[in-house]
PDB file of N, CA, C and O in Angstrom, chain B, residues numbered from 101:
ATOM      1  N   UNK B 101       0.844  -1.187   0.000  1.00  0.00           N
ATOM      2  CA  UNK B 101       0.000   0.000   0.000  1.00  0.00           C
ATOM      3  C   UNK B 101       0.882   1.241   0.000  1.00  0.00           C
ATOM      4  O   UNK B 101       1.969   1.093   0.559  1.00  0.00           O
ATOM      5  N   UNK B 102       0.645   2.320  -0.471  1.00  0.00           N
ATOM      6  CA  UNK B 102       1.439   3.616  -1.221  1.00  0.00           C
ATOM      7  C   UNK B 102       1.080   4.335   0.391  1.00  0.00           C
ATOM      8  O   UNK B 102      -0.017   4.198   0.932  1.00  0.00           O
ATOM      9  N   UNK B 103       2.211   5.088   0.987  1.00  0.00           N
ATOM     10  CA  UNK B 103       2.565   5.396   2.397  1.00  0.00           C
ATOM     11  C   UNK B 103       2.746   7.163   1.928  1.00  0.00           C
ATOM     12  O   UNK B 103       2.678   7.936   2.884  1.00  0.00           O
ATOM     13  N   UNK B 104       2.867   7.510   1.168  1.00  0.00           N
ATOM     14  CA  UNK B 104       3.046   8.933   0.916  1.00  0.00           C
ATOM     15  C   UNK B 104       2.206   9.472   0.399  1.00  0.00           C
ATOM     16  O   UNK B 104       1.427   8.692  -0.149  1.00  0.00           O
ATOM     17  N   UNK B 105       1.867  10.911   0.257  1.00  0.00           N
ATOM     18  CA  UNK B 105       0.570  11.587   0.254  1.00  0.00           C
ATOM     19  C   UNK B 105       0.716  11.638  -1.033  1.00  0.00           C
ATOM     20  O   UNK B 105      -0.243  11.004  -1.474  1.00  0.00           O
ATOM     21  N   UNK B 106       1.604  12.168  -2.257  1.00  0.00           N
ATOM     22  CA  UNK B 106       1.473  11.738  -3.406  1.00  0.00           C
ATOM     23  C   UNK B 106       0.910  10.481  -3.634  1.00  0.00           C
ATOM     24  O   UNK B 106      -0.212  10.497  -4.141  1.00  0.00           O
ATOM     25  N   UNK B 107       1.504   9.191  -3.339  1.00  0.00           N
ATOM     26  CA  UNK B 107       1.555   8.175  -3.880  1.00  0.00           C
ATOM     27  C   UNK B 107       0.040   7.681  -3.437  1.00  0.00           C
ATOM     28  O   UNK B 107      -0.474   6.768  -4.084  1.00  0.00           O
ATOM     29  N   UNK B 108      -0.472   8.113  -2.647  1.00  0.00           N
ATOM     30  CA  UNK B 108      -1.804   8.250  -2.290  1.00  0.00           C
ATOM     31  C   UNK B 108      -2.819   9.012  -3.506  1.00  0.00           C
ATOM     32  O   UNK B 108      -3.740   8.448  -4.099  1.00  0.00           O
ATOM     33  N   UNK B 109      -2.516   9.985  -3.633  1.00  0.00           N
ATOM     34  CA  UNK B 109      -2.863  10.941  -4.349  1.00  0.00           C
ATOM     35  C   UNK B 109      -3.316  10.043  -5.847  1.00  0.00           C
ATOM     36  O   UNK B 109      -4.459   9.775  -6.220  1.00  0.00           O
ATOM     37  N   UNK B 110      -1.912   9.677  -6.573  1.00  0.00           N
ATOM     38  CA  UNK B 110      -1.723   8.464  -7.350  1.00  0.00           C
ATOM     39  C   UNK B 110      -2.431   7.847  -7.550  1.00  0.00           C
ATOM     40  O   UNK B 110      -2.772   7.802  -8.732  1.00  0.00           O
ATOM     41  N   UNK B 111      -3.087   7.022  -6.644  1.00  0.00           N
ATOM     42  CA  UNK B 111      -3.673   5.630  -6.383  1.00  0.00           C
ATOM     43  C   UNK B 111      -5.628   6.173  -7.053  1.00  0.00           C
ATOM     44  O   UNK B 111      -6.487   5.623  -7.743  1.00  0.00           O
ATOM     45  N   UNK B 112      -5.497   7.513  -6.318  1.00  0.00           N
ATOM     46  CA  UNK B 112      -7.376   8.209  -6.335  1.00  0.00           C
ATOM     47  C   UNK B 112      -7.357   8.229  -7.913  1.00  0.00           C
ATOM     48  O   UNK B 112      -8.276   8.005  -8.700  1.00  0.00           O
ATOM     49  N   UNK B 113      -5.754   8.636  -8.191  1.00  0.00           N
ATOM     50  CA  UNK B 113      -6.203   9.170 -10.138  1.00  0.00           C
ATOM     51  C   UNK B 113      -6.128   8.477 -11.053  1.00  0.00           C
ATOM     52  O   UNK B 113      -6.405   8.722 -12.227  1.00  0.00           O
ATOM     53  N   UNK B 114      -5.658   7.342 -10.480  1.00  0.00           N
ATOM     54  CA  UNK B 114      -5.581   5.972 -11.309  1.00  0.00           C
ATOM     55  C   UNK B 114      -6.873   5.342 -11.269  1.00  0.00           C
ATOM     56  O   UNK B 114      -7.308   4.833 -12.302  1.00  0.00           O
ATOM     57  N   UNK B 115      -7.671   5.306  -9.994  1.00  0.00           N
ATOM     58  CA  UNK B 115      -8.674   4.845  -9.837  1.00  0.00           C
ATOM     59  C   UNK B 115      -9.718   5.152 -10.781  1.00  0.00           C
ATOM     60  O   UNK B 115     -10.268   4.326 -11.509  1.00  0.00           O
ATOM     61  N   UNK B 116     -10.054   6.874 -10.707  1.00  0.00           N
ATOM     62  CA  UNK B 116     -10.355   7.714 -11.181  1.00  0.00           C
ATOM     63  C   UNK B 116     -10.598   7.524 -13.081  1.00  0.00           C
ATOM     64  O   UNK B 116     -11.592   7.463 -13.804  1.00  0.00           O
ATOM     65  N   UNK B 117      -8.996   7.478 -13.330  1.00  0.00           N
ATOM     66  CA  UNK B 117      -8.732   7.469 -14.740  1.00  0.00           C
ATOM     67  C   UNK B 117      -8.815   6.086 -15.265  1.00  0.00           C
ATOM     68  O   UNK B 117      -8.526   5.893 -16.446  1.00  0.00           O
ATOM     69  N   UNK B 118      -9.229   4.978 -14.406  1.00  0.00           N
ATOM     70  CA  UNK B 118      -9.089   3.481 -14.834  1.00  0.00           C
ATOM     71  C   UNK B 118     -11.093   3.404 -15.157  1.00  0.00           C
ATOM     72  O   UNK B 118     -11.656   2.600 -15.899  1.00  0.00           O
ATOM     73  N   UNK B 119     -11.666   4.357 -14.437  1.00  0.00           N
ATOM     74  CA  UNK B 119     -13.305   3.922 -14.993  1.00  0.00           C
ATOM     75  C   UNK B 119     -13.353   4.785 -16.131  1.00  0.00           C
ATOM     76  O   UNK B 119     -14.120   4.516 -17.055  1.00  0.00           O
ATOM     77  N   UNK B 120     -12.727   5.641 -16.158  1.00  0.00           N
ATOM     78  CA  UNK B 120     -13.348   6.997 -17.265  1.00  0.00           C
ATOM     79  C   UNK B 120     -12.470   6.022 -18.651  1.00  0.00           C
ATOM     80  O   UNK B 120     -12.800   6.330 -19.797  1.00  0.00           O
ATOM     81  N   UNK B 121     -11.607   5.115 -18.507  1.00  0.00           N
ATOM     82  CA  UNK B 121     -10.940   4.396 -19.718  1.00  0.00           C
ATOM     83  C   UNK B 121     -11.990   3.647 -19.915  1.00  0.00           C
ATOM     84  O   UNK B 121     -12.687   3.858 -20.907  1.00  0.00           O
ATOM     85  N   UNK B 122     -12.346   2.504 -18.903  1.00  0.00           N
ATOM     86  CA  UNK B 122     -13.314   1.608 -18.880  1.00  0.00           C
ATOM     87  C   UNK B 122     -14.333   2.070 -19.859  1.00  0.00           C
ATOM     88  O   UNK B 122     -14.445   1.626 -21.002  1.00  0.00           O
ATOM     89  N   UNK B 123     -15.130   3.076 -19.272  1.00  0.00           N
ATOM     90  CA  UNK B 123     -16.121   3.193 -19.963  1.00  0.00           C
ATOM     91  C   UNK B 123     -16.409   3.876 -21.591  1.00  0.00           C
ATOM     92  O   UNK B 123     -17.451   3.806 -22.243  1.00  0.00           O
ATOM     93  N   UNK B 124     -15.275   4.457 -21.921  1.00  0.00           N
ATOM     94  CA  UNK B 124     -14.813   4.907 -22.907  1.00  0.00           C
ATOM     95  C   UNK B 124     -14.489   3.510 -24.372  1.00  0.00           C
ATOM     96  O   UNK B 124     -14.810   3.563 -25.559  1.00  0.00           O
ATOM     97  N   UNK B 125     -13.747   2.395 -23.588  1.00  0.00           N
ATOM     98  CA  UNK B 125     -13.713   1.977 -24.555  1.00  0.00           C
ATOM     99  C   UNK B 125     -14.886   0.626 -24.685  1.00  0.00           C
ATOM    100  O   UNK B 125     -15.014  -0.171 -25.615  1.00  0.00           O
ATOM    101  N   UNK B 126     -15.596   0.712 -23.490  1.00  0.00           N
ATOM    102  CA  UNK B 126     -17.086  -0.161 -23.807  1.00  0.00           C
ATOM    103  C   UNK B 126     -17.955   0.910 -24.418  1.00  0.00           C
ATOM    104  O   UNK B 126     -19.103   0.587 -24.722  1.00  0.00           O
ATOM    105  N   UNK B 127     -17.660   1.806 -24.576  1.00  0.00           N
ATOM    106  CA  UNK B 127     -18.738   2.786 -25.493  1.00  0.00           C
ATOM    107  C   UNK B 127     -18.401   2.285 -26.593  1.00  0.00           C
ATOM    108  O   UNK B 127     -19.228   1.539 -27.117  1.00  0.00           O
ATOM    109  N   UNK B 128     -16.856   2.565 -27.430  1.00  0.00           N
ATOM    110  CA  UNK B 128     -16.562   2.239 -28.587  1.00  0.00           C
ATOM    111  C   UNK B 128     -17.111   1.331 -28.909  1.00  0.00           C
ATOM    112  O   UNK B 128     -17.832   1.444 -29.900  1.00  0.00           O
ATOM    113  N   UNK B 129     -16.988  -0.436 -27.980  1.00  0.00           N
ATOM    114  CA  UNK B 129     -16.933  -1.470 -28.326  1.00  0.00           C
ATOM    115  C   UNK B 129     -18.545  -1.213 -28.501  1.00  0.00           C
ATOM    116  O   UNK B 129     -18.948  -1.012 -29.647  1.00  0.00           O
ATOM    117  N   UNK B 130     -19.282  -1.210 -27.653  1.00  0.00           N
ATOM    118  CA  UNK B 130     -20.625  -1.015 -28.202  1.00  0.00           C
ATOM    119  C   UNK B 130     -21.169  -0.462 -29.588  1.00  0.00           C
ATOM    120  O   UNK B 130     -21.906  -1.192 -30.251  1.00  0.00           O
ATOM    121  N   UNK B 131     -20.835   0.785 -30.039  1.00  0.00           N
ATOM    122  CA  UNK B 131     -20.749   1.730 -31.339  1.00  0.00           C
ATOM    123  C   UNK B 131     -19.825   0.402 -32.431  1.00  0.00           C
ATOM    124  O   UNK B 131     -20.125   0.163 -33.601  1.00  0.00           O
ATOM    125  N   UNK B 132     -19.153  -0.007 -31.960  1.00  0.00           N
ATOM    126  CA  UNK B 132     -18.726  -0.856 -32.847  1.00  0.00           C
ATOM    127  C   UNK B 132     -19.154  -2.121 -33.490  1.00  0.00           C
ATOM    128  O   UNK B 132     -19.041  -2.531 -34.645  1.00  0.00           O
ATOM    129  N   UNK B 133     -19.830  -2.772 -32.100  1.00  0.00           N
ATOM    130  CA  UNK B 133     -21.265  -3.985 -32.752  1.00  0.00           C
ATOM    131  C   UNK B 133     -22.001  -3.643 -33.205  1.00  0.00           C
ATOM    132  O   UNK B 133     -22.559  -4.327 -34.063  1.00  0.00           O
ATOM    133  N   UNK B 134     -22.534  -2.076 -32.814  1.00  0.00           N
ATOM    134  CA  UNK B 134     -24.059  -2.117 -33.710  1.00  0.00           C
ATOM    135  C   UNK B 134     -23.643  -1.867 -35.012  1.00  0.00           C
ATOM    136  O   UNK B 134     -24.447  -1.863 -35.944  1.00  0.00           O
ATOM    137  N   UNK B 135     -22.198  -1.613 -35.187  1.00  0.00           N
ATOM    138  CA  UNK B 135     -22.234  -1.241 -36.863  1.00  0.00           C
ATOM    139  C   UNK B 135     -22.109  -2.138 -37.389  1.00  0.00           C
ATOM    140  O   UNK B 135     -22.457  -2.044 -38.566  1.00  0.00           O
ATOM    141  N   UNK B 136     -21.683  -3.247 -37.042  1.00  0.00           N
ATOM    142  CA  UNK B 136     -21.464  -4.751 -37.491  1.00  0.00           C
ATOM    143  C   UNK B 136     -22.641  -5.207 -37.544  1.00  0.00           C
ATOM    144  O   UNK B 136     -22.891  -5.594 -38.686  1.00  0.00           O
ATOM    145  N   UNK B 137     -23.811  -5.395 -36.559  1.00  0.00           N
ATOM    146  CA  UNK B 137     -24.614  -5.722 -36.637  1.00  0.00           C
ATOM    147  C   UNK B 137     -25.453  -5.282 -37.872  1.00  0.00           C
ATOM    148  O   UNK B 137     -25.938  -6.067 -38.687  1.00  0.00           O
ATOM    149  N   UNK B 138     -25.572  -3.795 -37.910  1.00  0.00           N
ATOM    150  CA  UNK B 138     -25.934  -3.611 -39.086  1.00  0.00           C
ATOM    151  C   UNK B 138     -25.985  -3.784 -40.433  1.00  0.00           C
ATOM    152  O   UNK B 138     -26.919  -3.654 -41.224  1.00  0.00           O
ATOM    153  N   UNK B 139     -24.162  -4.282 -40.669  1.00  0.00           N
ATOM    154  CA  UNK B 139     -23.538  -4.642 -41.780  1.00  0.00           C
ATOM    155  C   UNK B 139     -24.152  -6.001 -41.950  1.00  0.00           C
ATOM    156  O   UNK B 139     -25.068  -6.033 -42.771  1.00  0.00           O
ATOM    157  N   UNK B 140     -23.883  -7.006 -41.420  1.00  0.00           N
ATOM    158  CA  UNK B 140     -24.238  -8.246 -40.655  1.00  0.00           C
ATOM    159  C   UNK B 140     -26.455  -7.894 -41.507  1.00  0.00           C
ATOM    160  O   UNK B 140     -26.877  -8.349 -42.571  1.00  0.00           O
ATOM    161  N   UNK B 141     -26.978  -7.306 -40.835  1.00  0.00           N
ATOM    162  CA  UNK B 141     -28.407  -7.213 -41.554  1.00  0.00           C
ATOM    163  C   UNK B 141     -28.784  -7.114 -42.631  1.00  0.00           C
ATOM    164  O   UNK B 141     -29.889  -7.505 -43.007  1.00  0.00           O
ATOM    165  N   UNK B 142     -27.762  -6.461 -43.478  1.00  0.00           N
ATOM    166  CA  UNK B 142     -27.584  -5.708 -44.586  1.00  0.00           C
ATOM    167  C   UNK B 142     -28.738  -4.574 -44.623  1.00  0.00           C
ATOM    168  O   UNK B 142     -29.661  -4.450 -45.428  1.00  0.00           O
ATOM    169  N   UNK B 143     -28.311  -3.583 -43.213  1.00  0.00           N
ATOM    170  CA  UNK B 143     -29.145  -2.508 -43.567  1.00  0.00           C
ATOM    171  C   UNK B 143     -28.337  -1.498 -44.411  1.00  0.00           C
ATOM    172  O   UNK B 143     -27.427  -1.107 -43.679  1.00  0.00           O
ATOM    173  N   UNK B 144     -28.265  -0.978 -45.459  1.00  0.00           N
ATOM    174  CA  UNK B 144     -27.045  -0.281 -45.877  1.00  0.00           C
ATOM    175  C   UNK B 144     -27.425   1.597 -45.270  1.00  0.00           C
ATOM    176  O   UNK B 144     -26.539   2.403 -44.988  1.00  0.00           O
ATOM    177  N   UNK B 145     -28.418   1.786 -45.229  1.00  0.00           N
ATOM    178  CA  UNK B 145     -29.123   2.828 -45.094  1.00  0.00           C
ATOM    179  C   UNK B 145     -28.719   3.326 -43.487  1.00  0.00           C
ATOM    180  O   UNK B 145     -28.154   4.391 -43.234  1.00  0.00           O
ATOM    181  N   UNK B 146     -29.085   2.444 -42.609  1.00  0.00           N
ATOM    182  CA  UNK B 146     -28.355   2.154 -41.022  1.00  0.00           C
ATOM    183  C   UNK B 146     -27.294   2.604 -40.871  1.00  0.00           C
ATOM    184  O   UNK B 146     -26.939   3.607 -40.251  1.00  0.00           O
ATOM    185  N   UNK B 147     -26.455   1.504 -41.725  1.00  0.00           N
ATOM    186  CA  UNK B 147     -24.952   1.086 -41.545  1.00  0.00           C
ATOM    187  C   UNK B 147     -24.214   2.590 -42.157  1.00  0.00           C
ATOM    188  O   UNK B 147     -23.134   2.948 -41.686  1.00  0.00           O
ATOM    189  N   UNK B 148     -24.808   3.291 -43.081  1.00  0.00           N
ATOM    190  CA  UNK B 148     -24.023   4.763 -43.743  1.00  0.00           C
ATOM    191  C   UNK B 148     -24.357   5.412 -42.699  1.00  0.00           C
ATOM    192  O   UNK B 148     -23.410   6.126 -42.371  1.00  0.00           O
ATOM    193  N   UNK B 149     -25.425   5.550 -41.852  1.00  0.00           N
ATOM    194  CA  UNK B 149     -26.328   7.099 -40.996  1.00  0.00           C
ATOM    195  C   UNK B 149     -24.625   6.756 -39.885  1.00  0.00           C
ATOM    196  O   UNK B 149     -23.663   7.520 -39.808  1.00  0.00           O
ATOM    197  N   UNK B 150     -24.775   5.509 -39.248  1.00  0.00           N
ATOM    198  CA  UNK B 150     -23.838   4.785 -38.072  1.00  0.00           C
ATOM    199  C   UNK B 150     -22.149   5.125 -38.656  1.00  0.00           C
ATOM    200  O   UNK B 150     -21.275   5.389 -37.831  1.00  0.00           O
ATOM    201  N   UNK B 151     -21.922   5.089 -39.770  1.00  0.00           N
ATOM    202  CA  UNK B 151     -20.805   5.324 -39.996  1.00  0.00           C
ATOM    203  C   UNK B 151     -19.667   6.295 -39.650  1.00  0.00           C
ATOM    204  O   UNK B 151     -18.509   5.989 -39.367  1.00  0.00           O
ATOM    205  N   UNK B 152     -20.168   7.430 -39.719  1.00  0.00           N
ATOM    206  CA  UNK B 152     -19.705   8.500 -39.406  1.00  0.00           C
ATOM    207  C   UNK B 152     -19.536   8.692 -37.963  1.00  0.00           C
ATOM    208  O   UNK B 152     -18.465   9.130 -37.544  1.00  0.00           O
ATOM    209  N   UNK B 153     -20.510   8.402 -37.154  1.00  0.00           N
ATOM    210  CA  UNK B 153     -20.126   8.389 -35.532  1.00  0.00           C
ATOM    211  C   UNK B 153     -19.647   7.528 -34.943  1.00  0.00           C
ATOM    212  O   UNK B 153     -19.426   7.631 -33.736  1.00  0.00           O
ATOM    213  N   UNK B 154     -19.317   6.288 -35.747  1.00  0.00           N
ATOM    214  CA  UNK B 154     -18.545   4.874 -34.983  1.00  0.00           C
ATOM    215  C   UNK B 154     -16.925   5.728 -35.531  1.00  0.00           C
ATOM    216  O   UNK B 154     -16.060   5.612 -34.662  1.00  0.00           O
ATOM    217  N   UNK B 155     -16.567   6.330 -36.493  1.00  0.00           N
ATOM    218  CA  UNK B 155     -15.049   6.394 -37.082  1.00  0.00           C
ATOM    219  C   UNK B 155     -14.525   7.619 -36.279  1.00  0.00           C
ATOM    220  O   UNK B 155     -13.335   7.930 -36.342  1.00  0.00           O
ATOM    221  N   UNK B 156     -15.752   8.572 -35.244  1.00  0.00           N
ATOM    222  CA  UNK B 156     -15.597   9.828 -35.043  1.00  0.00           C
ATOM    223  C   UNK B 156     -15.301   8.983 -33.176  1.00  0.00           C
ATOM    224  O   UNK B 156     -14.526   9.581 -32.430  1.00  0.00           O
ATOM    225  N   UNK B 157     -15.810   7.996 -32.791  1.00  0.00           N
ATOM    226  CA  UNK B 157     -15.499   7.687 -31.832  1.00  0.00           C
ATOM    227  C   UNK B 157     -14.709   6.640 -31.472  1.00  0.00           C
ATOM    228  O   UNK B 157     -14.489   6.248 -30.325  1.00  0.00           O
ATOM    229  N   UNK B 158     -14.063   5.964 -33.048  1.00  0.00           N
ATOM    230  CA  UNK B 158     -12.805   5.257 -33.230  1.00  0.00           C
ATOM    231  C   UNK B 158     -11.882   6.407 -32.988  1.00  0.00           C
ATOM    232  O   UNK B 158     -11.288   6.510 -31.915  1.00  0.00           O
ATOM    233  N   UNK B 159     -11.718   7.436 -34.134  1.00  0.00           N
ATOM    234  CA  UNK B 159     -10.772   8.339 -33.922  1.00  0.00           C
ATOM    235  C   UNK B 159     -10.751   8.845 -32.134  1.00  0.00           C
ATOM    236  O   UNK B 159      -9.679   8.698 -31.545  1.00  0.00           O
ATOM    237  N   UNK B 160     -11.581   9.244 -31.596  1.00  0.00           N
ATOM    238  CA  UNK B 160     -11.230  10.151 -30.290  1.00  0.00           C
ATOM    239  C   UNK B 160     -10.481   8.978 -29.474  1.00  0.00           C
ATOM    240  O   UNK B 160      -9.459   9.148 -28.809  1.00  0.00           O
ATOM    241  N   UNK B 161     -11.096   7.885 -29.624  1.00  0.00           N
ATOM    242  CA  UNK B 161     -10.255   6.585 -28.515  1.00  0.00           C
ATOM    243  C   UNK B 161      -9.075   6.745 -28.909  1.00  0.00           C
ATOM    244  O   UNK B 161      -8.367   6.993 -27.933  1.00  0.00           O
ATOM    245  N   UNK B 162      -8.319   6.725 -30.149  1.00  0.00           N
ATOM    246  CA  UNK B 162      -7.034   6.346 -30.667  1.00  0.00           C
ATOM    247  C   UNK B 162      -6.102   7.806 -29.752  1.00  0.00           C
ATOM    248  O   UNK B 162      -5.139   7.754 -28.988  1.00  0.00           O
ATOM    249  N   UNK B 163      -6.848   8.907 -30.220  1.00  0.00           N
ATOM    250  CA  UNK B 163      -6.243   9.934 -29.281  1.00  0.00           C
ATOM    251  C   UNK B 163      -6.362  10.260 -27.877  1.00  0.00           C
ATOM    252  O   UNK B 163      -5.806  11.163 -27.252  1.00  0.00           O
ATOM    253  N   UNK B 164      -7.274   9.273 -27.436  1.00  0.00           N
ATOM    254  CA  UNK B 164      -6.869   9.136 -25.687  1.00  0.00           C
ATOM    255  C   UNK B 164      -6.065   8.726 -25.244  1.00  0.00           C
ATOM    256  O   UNK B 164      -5.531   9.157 -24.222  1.00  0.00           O
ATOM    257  N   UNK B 165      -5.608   7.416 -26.108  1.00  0.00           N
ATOM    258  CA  UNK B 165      -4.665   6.373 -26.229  1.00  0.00           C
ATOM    259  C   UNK B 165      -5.715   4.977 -25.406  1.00  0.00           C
ATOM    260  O   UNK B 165      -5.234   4.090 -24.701  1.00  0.00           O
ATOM    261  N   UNK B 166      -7.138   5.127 -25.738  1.00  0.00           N
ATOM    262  CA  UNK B 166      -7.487   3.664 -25.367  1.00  0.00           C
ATOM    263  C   UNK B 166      -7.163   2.537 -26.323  1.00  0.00           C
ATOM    264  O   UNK B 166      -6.785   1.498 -25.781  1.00  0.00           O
ATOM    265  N   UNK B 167      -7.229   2.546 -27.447  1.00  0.00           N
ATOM    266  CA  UNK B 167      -6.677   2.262 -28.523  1.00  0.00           C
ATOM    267  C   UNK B 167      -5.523   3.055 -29.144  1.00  0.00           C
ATOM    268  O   UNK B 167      -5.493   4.276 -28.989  1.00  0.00           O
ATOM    269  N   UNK B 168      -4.227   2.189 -30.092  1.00  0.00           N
ATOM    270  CA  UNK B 168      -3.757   2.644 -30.858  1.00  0.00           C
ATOM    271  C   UNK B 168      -3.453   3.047 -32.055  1.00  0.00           C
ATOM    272  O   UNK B 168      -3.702   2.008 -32.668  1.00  0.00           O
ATOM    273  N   UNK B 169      -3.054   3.879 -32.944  1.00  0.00           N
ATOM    274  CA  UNK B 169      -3.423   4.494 -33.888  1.00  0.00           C
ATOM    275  C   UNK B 169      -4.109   3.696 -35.084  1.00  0.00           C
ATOM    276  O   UNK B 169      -5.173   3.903 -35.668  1.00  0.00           O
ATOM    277  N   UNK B 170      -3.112   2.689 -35.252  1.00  0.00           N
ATOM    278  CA  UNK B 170      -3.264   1.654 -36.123  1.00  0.00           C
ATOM    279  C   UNK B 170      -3.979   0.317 -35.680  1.00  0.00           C
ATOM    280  O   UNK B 170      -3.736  -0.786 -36.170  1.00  0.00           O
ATOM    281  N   UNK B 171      -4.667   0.512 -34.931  1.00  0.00           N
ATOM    282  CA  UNK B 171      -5.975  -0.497 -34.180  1.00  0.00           C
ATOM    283  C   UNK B 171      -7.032  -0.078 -34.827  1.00  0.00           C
ATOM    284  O   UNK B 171      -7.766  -0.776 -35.527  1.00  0.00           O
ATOM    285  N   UNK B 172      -7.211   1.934 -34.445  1.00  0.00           N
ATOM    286  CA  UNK B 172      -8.458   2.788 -35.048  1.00  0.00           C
ATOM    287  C   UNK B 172      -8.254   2.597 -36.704  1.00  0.00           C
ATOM    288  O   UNK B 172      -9.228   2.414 -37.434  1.00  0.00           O
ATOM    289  N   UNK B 173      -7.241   2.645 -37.080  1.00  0.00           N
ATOM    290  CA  UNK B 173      -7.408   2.786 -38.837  1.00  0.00           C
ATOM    291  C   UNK B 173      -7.750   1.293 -39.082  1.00  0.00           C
ATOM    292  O   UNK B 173      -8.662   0.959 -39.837  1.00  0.00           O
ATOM    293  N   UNK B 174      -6.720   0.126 -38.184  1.00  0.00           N
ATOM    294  CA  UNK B 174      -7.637  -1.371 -39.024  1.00  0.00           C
ATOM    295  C   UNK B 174      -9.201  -1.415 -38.612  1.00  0.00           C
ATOM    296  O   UNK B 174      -9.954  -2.191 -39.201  1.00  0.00           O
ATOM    297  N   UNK B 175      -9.621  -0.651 -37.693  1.00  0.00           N
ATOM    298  CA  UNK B 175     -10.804  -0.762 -37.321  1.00  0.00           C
ATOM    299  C   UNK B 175     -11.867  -0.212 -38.785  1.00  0.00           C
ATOM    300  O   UNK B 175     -12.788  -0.726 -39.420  1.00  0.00           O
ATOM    301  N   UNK B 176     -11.113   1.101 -38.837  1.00  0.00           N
ATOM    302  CA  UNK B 176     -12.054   1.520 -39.848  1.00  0.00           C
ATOM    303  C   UNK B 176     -11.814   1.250 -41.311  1.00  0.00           C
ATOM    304  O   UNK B 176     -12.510   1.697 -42.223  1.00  0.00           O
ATOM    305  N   UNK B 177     -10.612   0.367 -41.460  1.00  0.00           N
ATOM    306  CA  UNK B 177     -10.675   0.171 -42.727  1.00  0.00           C
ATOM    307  C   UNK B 177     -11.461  -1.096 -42.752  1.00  0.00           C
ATOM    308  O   UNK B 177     -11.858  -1.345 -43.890  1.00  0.00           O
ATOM    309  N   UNK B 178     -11.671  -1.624 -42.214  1.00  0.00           N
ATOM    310  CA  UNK B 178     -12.183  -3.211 -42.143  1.00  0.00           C
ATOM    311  C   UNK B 178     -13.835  -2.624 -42.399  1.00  0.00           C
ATOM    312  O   UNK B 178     -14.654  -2.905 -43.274  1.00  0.00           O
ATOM    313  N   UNK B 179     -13.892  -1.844 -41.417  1.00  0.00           N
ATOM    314  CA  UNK B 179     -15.988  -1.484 -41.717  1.00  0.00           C
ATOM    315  C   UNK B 179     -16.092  -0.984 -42.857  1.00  0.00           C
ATOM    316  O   UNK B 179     -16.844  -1.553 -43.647  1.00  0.00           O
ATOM    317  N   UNK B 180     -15.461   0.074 -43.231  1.00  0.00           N
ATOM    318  CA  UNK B 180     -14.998   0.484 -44.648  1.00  0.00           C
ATOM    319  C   UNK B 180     -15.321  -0.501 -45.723  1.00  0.00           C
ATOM    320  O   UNK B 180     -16.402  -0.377 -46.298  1.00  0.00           O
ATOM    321  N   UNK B 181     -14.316  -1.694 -46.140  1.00  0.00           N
ATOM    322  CA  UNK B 181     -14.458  -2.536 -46.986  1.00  0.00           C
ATOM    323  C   UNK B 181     -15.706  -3.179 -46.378  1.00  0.00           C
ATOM    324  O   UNK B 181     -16.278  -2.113 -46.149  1.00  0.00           O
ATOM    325  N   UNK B 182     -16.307  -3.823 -46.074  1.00  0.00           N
ATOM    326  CA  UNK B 182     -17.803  -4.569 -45.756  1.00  0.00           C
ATOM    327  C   UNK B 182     -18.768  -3.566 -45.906  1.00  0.00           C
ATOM    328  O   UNK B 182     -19.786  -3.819 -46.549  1.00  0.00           O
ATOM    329  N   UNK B 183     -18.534  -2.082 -45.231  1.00  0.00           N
ATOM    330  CA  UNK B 183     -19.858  -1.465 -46.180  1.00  0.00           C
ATOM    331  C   UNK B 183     -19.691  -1.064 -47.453  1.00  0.00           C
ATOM    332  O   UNK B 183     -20.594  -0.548 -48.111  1.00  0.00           O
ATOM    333  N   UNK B 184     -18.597  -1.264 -47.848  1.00  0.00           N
ATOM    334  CA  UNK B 184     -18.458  -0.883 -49.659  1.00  0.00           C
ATOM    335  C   UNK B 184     -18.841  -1.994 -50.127  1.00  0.00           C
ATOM    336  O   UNK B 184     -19.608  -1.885 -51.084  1.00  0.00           O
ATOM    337  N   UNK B 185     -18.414  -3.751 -49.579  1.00  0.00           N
ATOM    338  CA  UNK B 185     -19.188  -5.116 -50.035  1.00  0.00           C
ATOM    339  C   UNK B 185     -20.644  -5.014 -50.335  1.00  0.00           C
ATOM    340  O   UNK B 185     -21.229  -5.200 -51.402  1.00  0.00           O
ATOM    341  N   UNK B 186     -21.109  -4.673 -49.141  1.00  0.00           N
ATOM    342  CA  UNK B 186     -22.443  -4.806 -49.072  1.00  0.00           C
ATOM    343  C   UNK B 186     -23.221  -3.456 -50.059  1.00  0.00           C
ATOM    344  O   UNK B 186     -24.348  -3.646 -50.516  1.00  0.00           O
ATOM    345  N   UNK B 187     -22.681  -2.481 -50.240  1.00  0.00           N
ATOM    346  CA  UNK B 187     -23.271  -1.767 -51.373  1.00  0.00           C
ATOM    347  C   UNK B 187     -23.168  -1.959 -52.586  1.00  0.00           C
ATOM    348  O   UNK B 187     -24.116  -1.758 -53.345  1.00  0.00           O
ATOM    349  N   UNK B 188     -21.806  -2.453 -53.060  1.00  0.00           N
ATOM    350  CA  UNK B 188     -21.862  -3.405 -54.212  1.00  0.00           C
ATOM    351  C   UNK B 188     -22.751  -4.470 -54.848  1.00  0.00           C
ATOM    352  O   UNK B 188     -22.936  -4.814 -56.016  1.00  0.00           O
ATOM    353  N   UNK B 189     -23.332  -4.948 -53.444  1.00  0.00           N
ATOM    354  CA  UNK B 189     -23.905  -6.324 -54.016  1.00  0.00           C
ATOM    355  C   UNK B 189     -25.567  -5.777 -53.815  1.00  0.00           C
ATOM    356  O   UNK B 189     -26.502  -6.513 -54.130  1.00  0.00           O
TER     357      UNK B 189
END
């Protein structure tokens, strides 16, 4: 156990900064099934409206650092190609 008033201090902002991560990147992950899911339905209409706010809350994670840069871009290149599949066909 941390014996100094910093290291105390420490412990509250870690605490602190360990739910505000938490919940940050179960938001993503959430925003991120329903777009799958959507893709997955073949709603294409859904899946375009959803697009724009799943890549806008890929991007902000990558710059929190809950994710890394190149996690957010395979993320969005991957939804990317499946909603360009599914409009194709």
């Amino acid at each position: 156990m941390a014996n100094t008033v910093s290291a105390l201090k420490r412990v509250r902002m870690t605490e602190r900064r360990t739910a505000i991560n938490r919940s940050r990147k179960s938001r993503l992950r959430h925003q991120i099934r329903a777009l799958r899911r959507l893709i997955e339905q073949k709603d294409v209409q859904g899946a375009t409206k959803t697009l724009p706010a799943t890549f806008s809350l890929v991007d902000r994670a990558a710059k929190w650092g809950i994710i890394k840069k190149n996690t957010a871009a395979r993320y969005k290149s991957r939804l990317t190609t499946r909603l360009q599949k599914l409009t194709a066909a």
